[in-house]
Structures are given as structure tokens and as C-alpha cells.
N, C-alpha and C positions, 0 to 999 in steps of 0.2 A: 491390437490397436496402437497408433502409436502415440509414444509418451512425450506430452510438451512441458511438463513440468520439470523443472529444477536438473535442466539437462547437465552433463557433466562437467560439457564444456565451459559452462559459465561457472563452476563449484567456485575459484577464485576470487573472483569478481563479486558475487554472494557473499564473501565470507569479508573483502577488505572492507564491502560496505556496511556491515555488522561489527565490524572494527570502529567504521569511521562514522558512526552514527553519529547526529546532530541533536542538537540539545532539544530541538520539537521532536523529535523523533522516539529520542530516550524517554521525556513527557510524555507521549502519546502511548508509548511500550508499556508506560508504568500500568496502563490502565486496562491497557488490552492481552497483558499478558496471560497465564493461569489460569483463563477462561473466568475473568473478572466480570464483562459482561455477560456471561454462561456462554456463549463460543468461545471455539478454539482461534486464535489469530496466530499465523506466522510470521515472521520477519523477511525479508528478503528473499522474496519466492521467487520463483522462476517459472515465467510462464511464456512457451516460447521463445523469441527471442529477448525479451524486456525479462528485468525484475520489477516484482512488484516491490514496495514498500510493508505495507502492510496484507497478509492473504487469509480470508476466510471462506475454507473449503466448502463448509457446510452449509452457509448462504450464498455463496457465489459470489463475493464481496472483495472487492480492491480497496483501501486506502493508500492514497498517496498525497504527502505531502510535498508542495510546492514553495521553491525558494526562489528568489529577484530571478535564478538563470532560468526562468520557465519564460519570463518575458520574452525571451529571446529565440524560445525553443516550442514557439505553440503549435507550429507547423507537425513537430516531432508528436507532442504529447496528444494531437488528433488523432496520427495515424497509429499510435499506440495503441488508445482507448479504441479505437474503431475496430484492431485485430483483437481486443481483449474483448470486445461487445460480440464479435461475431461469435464468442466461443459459451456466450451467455453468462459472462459472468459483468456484474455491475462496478463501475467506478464512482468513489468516491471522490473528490479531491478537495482540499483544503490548503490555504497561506501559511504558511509558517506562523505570523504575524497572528493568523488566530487561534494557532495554537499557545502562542504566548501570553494573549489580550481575554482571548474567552475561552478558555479548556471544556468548562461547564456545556458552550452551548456549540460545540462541537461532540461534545460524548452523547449529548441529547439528540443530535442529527443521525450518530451511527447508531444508536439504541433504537430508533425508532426506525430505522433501513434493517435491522436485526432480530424486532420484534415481529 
């Protein structure tokens, strides 16, 4: 079968953005890392041609957080989530702003997409 995850060609591009993680990001990781909510999440996955932000295999779960250039780019992040839907796996998405403003009731949204 063939393989859409974490194609090789992107291994770079994966790895700067794991470099250049953003301060909702790094918050968001604190919480999801070491299978804190009992899933596994990954960082920077590769699916297809898009990375995700956040990937959990075992629900079939996208997190991505969204910063002011999504304003810009809603056209882009349709036709992303639309080829991510076809594949069955579900999106999350979230503001930055609320990862800053209410952490609490953003953990409470994926807990309950995870339970």
C-alpha cells in the first residue's frame, strides 16, 4: 500500500518546523506530549502532502493550531482538511489566542474528541 505519512521528502521541512515552534505550540506540546491525555500525539507529522501540527494515530485526530496568516489562507486550509477528511482522519482546529486566553477549555475539547 502506499505510504502517505512522513514522506521523506518533507523530513526537512518537519524537522525546521519543530525547531521553530511557537510559544501556543510548545504550550499545547506541554500537555499532549508522553501520552498525558493517555494517547500517543506527535508533532509535525506528515500526512501526504501537508504536515500536521499536532497527529494522533490512534484516534485519527489532527490538531492544528491557527495563527492571524490563516486569515489569509482559508482557501488553502479547506482544501487541506478536505484531503485529510477523505483519509478519515478528523480536524481539530484552534486560535492561537485560545490557546493563550483558555488552555483549560481547549484540553477539555480534545479530551472529549479522544474519550
Amino acid at each position: 500500500m502506499y505510504n502517505i505519512f512522513n514522506k521523506s521528502k518533507f523530513l526537512s521541512r518537519r524537522k525546521d518546523l519543530r525547531k521553530d515552534t511557537t510559544l501556543q505550540e510548545y504550550k499545547l506540546w506541554y500537555f499532549l506530549k508522553g501520552k498525558n491525555l493517555g494517547v500517543k500525539f506527535r508533532r509535525q507529522h506528515g500526512i501526504g502532502p501537508y504536515i500536521a501540527d499536532f497527529y494522533c494515530k490512534e484516534k485519527n485526530l489532527i490538531i492544528e493550531l491557527d495563527g492571524s496568516q490563516h486569515q489569509e489562507n482559508k482557501e488553502y486550509d479547506r482544501e487541506r482538511d478536505n484531503y485529510i477528511k477523505t483519509l478519515g482522519i478528523k480536524v481539530l482546529r484552534f486560535w492561537n489566542n485560545e490557546v493563550d486566553t483558555n488552555i483549560e477549555g481547549v484540553l477539555m475539547k480534545i479530551k472529549e474528541e479522544i474519550l
